[in-house]
C-alpha positions in Angstrom: 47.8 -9.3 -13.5 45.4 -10.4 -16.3 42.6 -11.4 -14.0 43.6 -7.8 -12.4 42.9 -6.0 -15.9 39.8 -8.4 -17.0 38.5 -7.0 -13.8 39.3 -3.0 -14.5 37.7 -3.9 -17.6 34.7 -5.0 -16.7 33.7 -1.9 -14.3 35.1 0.4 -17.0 32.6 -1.2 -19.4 29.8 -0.9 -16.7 30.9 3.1 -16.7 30.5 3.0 -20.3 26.6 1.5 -20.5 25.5 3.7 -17.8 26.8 7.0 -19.6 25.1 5.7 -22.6 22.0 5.0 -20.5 20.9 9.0 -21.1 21.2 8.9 -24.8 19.5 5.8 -24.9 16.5 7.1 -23.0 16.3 10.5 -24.5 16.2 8.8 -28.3 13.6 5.8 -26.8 11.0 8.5 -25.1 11.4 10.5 -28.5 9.0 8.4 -30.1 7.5 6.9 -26.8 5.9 8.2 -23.6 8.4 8.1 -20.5 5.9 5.7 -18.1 5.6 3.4 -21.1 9.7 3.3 -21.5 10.2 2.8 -17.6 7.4 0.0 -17.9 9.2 -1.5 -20.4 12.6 -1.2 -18.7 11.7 -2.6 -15.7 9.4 -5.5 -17.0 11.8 -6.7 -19.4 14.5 -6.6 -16.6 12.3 -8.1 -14.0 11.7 -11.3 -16.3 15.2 -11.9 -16.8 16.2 -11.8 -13.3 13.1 -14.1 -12.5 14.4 -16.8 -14.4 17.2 -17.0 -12.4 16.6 -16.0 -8.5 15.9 -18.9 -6.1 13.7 -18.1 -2.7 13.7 -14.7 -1.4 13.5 -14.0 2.6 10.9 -11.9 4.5 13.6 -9.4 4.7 14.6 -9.1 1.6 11.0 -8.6 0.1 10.3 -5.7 2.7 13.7 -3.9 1.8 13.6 -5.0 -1.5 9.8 -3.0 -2.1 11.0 0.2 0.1 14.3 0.2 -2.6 12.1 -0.6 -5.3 9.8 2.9 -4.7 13.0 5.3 -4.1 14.7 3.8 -7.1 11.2 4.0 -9.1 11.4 8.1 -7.9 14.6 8.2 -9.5 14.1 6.6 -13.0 11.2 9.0 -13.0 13.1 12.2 -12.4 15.9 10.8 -14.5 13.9 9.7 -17.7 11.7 13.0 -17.7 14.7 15.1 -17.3 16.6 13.7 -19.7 13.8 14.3 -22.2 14.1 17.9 -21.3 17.9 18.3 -21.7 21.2 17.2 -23.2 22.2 13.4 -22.6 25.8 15.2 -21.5 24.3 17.6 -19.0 22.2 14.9 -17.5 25.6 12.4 -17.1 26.8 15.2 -15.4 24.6 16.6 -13.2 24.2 13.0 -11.7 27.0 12.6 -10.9 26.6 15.0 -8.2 24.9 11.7 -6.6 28.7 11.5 -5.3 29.6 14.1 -3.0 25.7 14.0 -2.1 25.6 10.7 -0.4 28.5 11.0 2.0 25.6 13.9 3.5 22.5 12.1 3.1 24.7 9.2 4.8 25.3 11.7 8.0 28.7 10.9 8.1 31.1 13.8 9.2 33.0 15.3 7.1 36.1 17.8 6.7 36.0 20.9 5.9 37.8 20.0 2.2 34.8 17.5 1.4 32.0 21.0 1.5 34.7 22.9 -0.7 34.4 20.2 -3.1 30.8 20.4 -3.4 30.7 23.9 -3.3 32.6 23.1 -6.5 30.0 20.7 -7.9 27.3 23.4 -7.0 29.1 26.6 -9.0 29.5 23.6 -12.1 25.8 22.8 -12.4 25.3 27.0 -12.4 27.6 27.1 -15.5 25.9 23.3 -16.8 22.6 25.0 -16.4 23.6 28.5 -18.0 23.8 27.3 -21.6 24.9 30.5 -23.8 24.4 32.6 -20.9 22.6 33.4 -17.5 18.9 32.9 -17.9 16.1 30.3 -15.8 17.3 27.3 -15.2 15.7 24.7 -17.8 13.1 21.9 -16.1 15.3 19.4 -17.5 18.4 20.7 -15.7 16.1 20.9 -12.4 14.8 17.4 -12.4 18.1 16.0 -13.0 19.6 17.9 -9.9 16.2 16.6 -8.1 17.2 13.0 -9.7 20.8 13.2 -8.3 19.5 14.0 -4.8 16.9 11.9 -4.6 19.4 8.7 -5.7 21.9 9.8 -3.3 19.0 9.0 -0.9 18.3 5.8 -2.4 22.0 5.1 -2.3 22.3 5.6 1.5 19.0 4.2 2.1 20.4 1.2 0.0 23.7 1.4 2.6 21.9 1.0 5.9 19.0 -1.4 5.2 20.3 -3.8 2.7 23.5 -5.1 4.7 24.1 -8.4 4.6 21.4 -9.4 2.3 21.7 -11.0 -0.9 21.9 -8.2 -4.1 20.6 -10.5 -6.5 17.5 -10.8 -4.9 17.0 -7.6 -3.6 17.4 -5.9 -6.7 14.7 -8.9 -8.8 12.2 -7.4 -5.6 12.7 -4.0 -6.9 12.1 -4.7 -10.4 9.1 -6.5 -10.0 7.9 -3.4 -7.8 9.3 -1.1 -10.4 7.1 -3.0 -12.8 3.9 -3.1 -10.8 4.1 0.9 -10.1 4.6 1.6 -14.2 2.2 -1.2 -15.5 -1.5 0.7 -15.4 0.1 3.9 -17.2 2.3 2.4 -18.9 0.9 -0.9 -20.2 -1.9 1.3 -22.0 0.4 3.1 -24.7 2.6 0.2 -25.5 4.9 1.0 -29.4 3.2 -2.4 -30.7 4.0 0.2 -33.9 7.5 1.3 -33.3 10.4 0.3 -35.4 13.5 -2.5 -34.4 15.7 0.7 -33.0 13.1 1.9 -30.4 12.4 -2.0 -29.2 16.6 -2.4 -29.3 17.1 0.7 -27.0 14.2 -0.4 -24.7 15.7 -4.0 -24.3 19.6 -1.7 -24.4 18.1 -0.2 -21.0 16.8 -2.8 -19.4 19.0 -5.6 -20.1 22.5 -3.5 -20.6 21.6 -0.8 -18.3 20.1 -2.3 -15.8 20.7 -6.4 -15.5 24.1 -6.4 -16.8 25.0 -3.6 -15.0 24.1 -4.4 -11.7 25.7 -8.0 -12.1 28.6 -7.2 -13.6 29.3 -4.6 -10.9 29.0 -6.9 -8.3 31.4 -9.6 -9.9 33.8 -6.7 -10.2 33.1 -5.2 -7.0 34.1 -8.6 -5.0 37.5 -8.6 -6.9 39.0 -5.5 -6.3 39.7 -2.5 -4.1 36.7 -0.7 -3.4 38.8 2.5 -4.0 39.8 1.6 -8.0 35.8 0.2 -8.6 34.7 3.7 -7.3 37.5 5.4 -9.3 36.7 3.5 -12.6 32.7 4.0 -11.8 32.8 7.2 -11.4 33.9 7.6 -15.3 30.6 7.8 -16.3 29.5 11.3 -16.8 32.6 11.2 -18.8 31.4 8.6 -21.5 27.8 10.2 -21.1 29.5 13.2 -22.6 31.4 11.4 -24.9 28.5 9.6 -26.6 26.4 12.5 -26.4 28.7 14.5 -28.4 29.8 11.5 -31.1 26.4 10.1 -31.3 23.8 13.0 -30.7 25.9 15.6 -32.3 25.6 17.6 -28.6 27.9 20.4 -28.5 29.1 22.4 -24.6 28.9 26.1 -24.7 32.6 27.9 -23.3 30.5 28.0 -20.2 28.8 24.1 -20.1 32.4 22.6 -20.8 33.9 24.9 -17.5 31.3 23.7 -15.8 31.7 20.2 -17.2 35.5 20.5 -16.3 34.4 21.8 -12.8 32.2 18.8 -11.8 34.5 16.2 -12.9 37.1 17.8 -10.5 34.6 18.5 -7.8 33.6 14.9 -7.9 36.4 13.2 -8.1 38.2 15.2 -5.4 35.0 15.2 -3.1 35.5 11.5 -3.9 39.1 11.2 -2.8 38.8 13.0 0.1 35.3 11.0 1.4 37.6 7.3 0.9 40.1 8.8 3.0 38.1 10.0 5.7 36.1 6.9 5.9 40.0 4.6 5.6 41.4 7.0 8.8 38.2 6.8 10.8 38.1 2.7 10.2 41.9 2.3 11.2 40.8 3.5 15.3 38.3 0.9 15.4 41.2 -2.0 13.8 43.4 -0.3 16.2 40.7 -0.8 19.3 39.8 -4.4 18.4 44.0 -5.4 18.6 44.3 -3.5 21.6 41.6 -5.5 23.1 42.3 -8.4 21.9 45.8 -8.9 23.4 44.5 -8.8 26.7 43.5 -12.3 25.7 45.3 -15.2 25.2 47.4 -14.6 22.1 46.4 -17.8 20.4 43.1 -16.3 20.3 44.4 -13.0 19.4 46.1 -14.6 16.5 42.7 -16.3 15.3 40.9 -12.7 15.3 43.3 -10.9 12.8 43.2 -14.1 9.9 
C-alpha cells in the first residue's frame, strides 16, 4: 500500500513539473530569446544524462536522431507559443496531444472517441475566444500546431522505439536537440541575466525534462498503465493552477467553459481509447489459449506464467 502511494506520488509530481513547464518558459524567454532557452534546455539536459548512459546500439542512435528532430519541432512550437499566450491556455490546449494520438496512431476507433474530440475542438474555440469571438491569437495557433505535432512524435515514439532502451534513446535526442539549437542559440547566451532566469533554465531542463522522463519511467514500471495515464493527464490542470497563483492569469466566463470542456473531452476521449485498446487485446489473449491447448497442457501451462 505505501509503495502503492509513493508510486501515485511520484507521477502526480511529474504532472505537477510539466504544468509548471509553461510558466517556467514563458517567464525564462521574457528576458531571453526562445532558441537560446531551448539551447540551454537541452544542453544542460544532455550533459546530465551523459554522465550516466553506458554504450548506445546502432538502433538506438538512428531512432534516437529521428525522435530527437520531431521532439525538437515540438519544443519549438511549444516555447514560441507559449510566449504568445497564457501559461493556462497553453497546458490546455496540449493536452489535446490525448485524443490526437489514438488518430495519428491509426488505430480504430468508436464512434464515442470522435464525440470526445469534437469536444476538445468546440473547447479550444472558447480557449481561443478570450472576451469574445475575434482571430485566433498566434499563440493559441502554435500551441494547437504543438499538440498535433507531439501527438505525432508520440506515435512515432510508439512504433519505432519498442523494445529499446528509454534511457538511451532519450540522451540520443538531447544531444540532437542540442546540436540543432547550438549555432542560433549559442550566439545570444544571458552571460548577464540574473540567478532567477539561470534557475528556470536549469528548472526546464533538469526538472522538466531529466527528472521527468526518469521518474515516469520508475513509475510507469510499477503500476497500471491506466492509473499512470489517469494521474499524467493532471497536467493541464496544475498548468492552470500555477498560472493563475503564480502569474496572476485570470479565465474569461468563456476560457474557463472551455477549460471545463477540454478537461472532460480529454479525459473521457481517454477512457474510452483504454477501453477500446483493453477489449481489442482480450481476442488476441483469448486466440493464444485457444491455440495453445491444442498442445500438450504442460506446455500450455508454461505459456500463461
Amino acid at each position: 500500500m505505501l509503495a502503492s502511494r509513493r508510486t501515485d506520488i511520484v507521477l502526480l509530481l511529474v504532472a505537477v513539473v510539466w504544468g509548471s513547464s509553461y510558466l517556467a518558459a514563458k517567464t525564462a524567454t521574457g528576458s531571453t530569446p526562445v532558441l537560446t532557452v531551448l539551447f540551454l534546455r537541452y544542453g544542460i539536459s544532455a550533459i546530465a544524462l551523459l554522465l550516466f548512459v553506458r554504450g548506445v546500439s546502432r538502433r538506438e542512435l538512428k531512432v534516437g536522431g529521428l525522435l530527437g528532430l520531431s521532439q525538437a519541432a515540438v519544443l519549438v512550437l511549444e516555447t514560441y507559443g507559449v510566449t504568445h499566450t497564457s501559461a493556462a491556455n497553453a497546458g490546455l490546449i496540449i493536452s489535446l496531444t490525448l485524443v490526437l494520438t489514438p488518430l495519428m496512431d491509426r488505430r480504430r476507433m468508436p464512434p464515442r472517441f470522435f464525440l470526445a474530440a469534437g469536444l476538445c475542438i468546440v473547447a479550444v474555440g472558447l480557449l481561443m475566444s478570450g472576451n469574445g469571438l475575434h482571430a485566433p491569437g498566434i499563440g493559441d495557433l502554435l500551441m494547437l500546431a504543438a499538440a498535433v505535432v507531439r501527438a505525432a512524435h508520440v506515435a512515432l515514439v510508439g512504433r519505432l522505439a519498442t523494445g529499446l532502451r528509454p534511457f538511451q534513446v532519450t540522451t540520443v535526442q538531447t544531444v540532437v536537440g542540442t546540436a540543432l539549437f547550438a549555432v542560433p542559440g549559442a550566439s545570444h547566451l544571458p552571460m548577464d541575466a540574473g540567478v532567477a532566469t539561470w534557475l528556470q533554465l536549469v528548472y526546464l531542463a533538469l526538472f522538466c525534462s531529466v527528472f521527468a522522463f526518469l521518474a515516469q519511467t520508475w513509475a510507469v514500471q510499477r503500476t497500471s498503465a491506466s492509473r499512470a495515464s489517469l494521474l499524467l493527464g493532471t497536467e493541464p490542470v496544475w498548468a492552470v493552477a500555477i498560472g493563475i497563483i503564480l502569474a496572476d492569469e485570470r479565465l474569461t466566463v468563456l476560457a474557463a467553459i472551455g477549460a471545463v470542456l477540454m478537461l472532460t473531452g480529454t479525459t473521457w476521449g481517454q477512457s474510452i481509447e483504454r477501453t477500446h485498446r483493453a477489449a481489442g487485446d482480450q481476442p488476441e489473449a483469448e486466440a493464444g489459449v485457444a491455440a495453445g491447448a491444442s498442445r500438450d497442457g504442460r506446455e500450455a501451462r508454461a505459456r500463461c506464467r
